[in-house]
C-alpha positions as MATLAB code, in Angstrom:
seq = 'XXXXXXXXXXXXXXXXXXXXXXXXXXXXXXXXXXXXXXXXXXXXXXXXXXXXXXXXXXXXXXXXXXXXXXXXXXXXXXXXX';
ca = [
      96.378   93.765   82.419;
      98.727   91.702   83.980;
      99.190   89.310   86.744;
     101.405   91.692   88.499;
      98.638   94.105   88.863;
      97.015   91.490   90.355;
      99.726   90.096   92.940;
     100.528   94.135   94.042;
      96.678   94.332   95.105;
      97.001   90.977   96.866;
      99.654   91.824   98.485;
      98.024   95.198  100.039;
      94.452   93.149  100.817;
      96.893   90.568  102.256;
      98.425   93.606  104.775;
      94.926   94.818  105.184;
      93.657   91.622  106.436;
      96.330   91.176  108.748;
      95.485   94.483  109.992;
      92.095   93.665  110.439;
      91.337   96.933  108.142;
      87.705   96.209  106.990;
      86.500   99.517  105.236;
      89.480   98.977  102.544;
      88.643   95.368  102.057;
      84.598   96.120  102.208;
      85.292   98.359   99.143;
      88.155   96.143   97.388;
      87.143   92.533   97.455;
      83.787   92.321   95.367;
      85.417   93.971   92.876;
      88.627   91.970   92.842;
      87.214   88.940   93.392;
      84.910   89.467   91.125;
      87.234   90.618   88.332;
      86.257   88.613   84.793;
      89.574   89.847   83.288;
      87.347   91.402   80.885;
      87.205   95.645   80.077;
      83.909   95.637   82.811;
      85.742   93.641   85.087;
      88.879   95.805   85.577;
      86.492   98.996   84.761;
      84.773   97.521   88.070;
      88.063   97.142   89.587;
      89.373  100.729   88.933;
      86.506  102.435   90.296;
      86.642  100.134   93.788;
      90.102  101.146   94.060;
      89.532  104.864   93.141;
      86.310  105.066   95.591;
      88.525  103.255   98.340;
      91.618  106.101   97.806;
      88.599  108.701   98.407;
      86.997  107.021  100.974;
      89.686  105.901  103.192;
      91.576  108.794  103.865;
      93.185  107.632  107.291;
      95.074  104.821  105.517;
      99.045  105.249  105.426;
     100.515  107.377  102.858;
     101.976  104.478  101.373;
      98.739  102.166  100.904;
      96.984  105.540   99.020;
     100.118  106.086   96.707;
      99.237  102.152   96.014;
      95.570  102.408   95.328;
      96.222  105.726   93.383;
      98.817  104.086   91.158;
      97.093  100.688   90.620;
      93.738  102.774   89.386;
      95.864  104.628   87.244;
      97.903  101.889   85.622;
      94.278  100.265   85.167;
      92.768  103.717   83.116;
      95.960  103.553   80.909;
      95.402  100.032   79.628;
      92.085  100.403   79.450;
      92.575  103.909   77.269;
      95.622  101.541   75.564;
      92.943   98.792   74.171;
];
């Protein structure tokens, strides 16, 4: 995976923080900031952002396009390995 993965979540967890938007960042952060850069690390990390797109249905259109497409990219490099 690459950084830019990486920096497009940030910048979403940065907008939720500013928003004060703690159900989306309950669900995100162990996972990201627990990320090992290893297969169980992002596997971790696709199925926060997955079970945060199901969970948080009142977010902005926008923000669930973003968590739909970062899970996505993650389960096509993962597939990819």
């Amino acid at each position: 995976m690459t950084s830019n993965l990486n920096d497009r979540i940030r910048l979403l967890i940065d907008v939720w923080c500013e928003r004060r938007n703690y159900k989306p960042l309950a669900l995100i952060l162990p996972a990201w900031i627990g990320n090992n850069g290893l297969t169980d690390g992002w596997i971790d990390l696709h199925d926060a952002l997955k079970h945060t797109y199901a969970s948080c249905i009142d977010l902005p259109p926008d923000e669930r396009d973003a968590l739909k497409q970062f899970y996505v990219e993650i389960e096509a490099a993962l597939r990819n390995q």
